[in-house]
C-alpha positions as CSV (number, residue, x, y, z in Angstrom):
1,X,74.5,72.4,-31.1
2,X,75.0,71.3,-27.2
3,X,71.9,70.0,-27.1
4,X,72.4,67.9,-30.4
5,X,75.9,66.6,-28.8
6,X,74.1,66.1,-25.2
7,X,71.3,64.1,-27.7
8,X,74.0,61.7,-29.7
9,X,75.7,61.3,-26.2
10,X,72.7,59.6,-24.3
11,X,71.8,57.7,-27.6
12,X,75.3,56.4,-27.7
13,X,74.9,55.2,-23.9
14,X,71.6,53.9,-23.8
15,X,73.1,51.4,-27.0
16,X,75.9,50.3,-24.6
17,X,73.7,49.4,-21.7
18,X,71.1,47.6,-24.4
19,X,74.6,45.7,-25.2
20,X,75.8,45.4,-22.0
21,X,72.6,44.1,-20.9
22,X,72.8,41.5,-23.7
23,X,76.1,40.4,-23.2
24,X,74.9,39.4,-19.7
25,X,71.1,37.2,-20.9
26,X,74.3,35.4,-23.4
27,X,76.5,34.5,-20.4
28,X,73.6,33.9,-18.0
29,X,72.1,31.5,-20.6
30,X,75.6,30.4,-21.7
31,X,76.2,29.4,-18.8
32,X,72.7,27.5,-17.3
33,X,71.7,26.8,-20.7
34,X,73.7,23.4,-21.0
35,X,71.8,22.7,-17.5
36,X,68.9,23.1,-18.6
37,X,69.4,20.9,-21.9
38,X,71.3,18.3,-20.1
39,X,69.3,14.7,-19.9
40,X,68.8,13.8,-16.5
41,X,70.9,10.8,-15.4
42,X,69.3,7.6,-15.7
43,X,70.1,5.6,-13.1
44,X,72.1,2.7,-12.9
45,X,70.7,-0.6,-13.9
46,X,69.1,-1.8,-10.1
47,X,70.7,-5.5,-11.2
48,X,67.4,-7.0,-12.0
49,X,68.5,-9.8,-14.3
50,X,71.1,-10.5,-12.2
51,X,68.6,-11.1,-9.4
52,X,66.5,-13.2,-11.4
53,X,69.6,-15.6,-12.7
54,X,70.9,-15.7,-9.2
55,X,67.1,-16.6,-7.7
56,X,66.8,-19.3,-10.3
57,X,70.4,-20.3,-9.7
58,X,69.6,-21.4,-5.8
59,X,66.4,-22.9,-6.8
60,X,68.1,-25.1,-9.4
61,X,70.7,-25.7,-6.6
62,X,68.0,-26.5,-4.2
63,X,66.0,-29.1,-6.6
64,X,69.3,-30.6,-6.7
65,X,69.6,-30.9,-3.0
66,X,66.2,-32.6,-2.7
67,X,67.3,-34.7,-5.1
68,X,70.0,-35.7,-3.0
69,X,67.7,-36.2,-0.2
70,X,69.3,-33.0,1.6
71,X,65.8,-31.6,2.8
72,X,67.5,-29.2,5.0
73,X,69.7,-27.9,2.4
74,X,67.2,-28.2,0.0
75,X,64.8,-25.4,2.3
76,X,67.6,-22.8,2.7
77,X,68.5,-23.0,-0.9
78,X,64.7,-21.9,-1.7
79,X,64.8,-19.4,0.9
80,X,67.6,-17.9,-0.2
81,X,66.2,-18.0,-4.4
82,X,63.2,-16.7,-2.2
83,X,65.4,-13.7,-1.3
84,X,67.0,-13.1,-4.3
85,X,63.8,-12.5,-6.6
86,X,61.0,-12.8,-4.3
87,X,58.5,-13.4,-7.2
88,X,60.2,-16.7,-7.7
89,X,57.0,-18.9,-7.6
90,X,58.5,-21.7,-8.1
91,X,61.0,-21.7,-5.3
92,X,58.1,-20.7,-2.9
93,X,56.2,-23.6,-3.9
94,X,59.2,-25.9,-3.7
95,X,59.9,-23.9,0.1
96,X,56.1,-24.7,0.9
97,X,56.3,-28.9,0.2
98,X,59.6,-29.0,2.1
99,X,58.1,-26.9,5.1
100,X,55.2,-29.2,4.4
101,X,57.1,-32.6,4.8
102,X,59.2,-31.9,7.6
103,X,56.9,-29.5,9.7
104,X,55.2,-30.7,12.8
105,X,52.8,-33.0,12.7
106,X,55.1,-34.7,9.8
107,X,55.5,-37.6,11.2
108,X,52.3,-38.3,13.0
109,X,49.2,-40.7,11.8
110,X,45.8,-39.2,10.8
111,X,43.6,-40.0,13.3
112,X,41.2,-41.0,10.2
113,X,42.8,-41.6,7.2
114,X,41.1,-40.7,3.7
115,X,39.7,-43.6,2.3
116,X,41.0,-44.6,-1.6
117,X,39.5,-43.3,-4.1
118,X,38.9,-45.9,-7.4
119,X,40.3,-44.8,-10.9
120,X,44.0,-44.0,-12.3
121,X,44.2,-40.3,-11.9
122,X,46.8,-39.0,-9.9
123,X,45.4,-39.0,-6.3
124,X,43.6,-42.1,-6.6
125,X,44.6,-46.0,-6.6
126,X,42.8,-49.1,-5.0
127,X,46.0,-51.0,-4.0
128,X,45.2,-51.6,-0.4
129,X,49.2,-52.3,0.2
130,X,49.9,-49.0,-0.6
131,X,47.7,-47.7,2.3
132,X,50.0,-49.4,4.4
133,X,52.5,-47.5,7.0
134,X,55.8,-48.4,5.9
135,X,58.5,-47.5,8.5
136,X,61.3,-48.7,6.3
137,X,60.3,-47.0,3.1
138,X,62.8,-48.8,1.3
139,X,59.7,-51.4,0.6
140,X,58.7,-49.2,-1.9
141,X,61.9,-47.7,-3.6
142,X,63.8,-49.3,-6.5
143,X,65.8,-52.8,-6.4
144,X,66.5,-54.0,-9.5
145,X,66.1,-51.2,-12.2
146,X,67.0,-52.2,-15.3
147,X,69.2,-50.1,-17.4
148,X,70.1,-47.8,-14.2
149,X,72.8,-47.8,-11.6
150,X,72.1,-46.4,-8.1
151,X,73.4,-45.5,-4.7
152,X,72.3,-46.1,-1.3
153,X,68.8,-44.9,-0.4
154,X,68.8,-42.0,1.9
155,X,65.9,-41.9,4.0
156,X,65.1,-38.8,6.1
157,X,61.7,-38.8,8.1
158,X,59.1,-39.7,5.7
159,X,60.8,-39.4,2.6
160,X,63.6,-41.9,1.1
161,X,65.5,-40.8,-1.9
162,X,68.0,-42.4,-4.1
163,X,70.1,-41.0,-6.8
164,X,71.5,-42.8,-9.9
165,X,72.7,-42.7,-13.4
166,X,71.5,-44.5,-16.8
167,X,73.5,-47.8,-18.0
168,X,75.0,-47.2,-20.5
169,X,75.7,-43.6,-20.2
170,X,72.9,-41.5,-22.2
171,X,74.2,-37.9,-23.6
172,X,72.7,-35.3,-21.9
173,X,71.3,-37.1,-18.7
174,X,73.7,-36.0,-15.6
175,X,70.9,-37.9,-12.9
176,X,68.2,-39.5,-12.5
177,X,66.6,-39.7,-8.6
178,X,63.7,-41.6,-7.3
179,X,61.7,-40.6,-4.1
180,X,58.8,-41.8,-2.1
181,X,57.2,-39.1,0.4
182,X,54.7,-40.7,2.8
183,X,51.9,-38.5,2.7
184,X,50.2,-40.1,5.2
185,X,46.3,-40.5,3.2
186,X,45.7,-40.8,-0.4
187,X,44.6,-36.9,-0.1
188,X,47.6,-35.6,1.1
189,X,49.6,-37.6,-1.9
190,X,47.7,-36.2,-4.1
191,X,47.9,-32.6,-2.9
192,X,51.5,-33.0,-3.0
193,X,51.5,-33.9,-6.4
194,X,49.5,-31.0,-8.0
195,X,51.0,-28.1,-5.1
196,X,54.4,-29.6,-5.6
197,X,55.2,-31.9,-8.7
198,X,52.5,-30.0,-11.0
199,X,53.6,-26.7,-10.1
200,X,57.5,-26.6,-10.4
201,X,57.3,-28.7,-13.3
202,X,54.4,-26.7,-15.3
203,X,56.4,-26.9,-18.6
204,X,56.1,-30.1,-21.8
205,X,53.3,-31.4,-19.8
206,X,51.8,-34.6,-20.7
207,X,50.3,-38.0,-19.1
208,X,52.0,-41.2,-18.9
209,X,50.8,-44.5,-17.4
210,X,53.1,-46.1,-15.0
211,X,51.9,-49.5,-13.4
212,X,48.3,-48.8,-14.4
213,X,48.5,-45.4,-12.6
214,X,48.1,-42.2,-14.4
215,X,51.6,-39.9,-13.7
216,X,51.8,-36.4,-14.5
217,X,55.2,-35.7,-16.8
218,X,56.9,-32.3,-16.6
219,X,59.9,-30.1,-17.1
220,X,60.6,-27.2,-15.3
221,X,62.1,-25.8,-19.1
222,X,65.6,-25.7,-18.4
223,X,67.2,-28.4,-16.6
224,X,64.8,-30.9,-14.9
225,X,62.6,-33.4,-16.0
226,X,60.1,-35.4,-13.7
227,X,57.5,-38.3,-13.3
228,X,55.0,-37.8,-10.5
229,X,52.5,-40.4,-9.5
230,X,50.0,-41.5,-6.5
231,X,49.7,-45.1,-5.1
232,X,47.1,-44.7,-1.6
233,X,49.3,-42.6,1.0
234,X,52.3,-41.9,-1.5
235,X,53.5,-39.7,-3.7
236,X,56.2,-41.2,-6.2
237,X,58.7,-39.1,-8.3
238,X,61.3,-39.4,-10.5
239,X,64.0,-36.4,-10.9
240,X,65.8,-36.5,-14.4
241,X,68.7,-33.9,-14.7
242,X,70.3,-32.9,-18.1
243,X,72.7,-30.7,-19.4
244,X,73.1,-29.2,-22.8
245,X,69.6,-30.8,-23.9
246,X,66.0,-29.9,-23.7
247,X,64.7,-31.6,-20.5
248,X,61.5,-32.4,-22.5
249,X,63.8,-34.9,-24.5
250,X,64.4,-36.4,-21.0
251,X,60.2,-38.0,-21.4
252,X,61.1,-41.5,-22.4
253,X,63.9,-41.9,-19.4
254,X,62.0,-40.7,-16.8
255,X,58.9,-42.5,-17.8
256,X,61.0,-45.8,-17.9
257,X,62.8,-44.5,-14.8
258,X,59.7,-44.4,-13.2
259,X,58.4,-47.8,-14.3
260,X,61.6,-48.9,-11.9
261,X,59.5,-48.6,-8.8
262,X,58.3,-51.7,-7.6
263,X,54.1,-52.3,-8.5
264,X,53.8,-53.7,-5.4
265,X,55.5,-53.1,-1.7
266,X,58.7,-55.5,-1.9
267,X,57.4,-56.5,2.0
């Protein structure tokens, strides 16, 4: 009989340790369990698209400085789009033809200058005059556009720029701009024109024909519109900026904007 009782005894205390036992694995797991199922935090958005709005907002603000003939402006603007979303092509190309235009050797003469080329492609013209050094590039700028209004040409170094609006008012068109760079030889014109002109504006592209001379027509797809063309040693371009419109609806003002610079030098 005591050894039954002794037997029931140690049954009775081995199924309260099994239970014990138990009880801890549940609060253990209880516990560490929610851990363990927990997602791991995802970490805060890094502010991507805010990067890439605010990169495209300085370059937009930097076109506009050009425009304005504030090349100096116009260069920390693109830096700073630069720093913002360093994958901004755009703004490094537009960084590069600024560096380009007012670098060293900017203002100096080839010691052999290209030779035109014959034809109407971009690059190449046969107008003699327009090999010409002009030290008053104002020669070559707009006088008497028709159907446009315009300030007083700004010129900085070799580049003279002018800002204006259409007459009448046209919905949608904020600005139109016309520059000459002196590229010093036909080459160099035409290098600007498909490293600068052709690159930033790589969207609606199409030819136009302005004084004989084929001109590249572009948009960069949100806000500008522009005409580039090559007569011998210059590059020609005219900046059209709208608001609440498709810049590629801007073709037919800039093309007629462009027609505004003279054929030939004025002097």
């Amino acid at each position: 009989m005591a050894a039954d009782r002794a037997s029931r005894t140690k049954a009775l205390w081995s199924g309260a340790a099994t239970v014990a036992v138990l009880a801890v694995v549940l609060i253990v797991l209880g516990l560490f369990g929610p851990l363990r199922s927990r997602p791991a935090s995802t970490p805060a958005p890094t502010g991507e698209a805010s990067t890439t709005v605010t990169g495209q907002t300085l370059y937009n603000q930097a076109l506009e400085a050009q425009a304005s003939g504030e090349t100096t402006r116009a260069a920390e603007l693109a830096q700073a789009a630069l720093v913002a979303d360093p994958s901004n092509a755009a703004a490094q190309g537009l960084l590069d033809s600024l560096n380009a235009s007012s670098g060293p050797g900017a203002g100096t003469e080839p010691s052999e200058p290209s030779a035109p080329s014959t034809g109407t492609a971009p690059g190449s013209v046969s107008d003699a005059a327009f090999l010409k050094k002009y030290d008053d590039l104002a020669s070559l700028m707009p006088t008497r556009p028709i159907g446009f209004s315009f300030d007083r040409p700004v010129q900085l170094g070799s580049d003279m720029t002018v800002s204006g609006a259409v007459v009448p008012r046209e919905p949608g068109i904020t600005k139109v701009t016309w520059t000459v760079h002196d590229m010093k030889s036909p080459s160099g014109a035409a290098s600007f024109v498909t490293k600068t002109s052709k690159q930033l504006f790589s969207k609606n592209v199409a030819s136009v024909t302005i004084h004989g001379v084929r001109a590249h027509f572009g948009t960069d797809g949100t806000r500008f519109a522009t005409v580039a063309f090559v007569r011998g040693r210059y590059a020609f371009e005219v900046l059209v900026s709208v608001e609440g419109m498709s810049p590629k609806a801007a073709k037919a003002i800039a093309t007629k904007a462009a027609t505004a610079f003279p054929a030939t030098p004025s002097q």
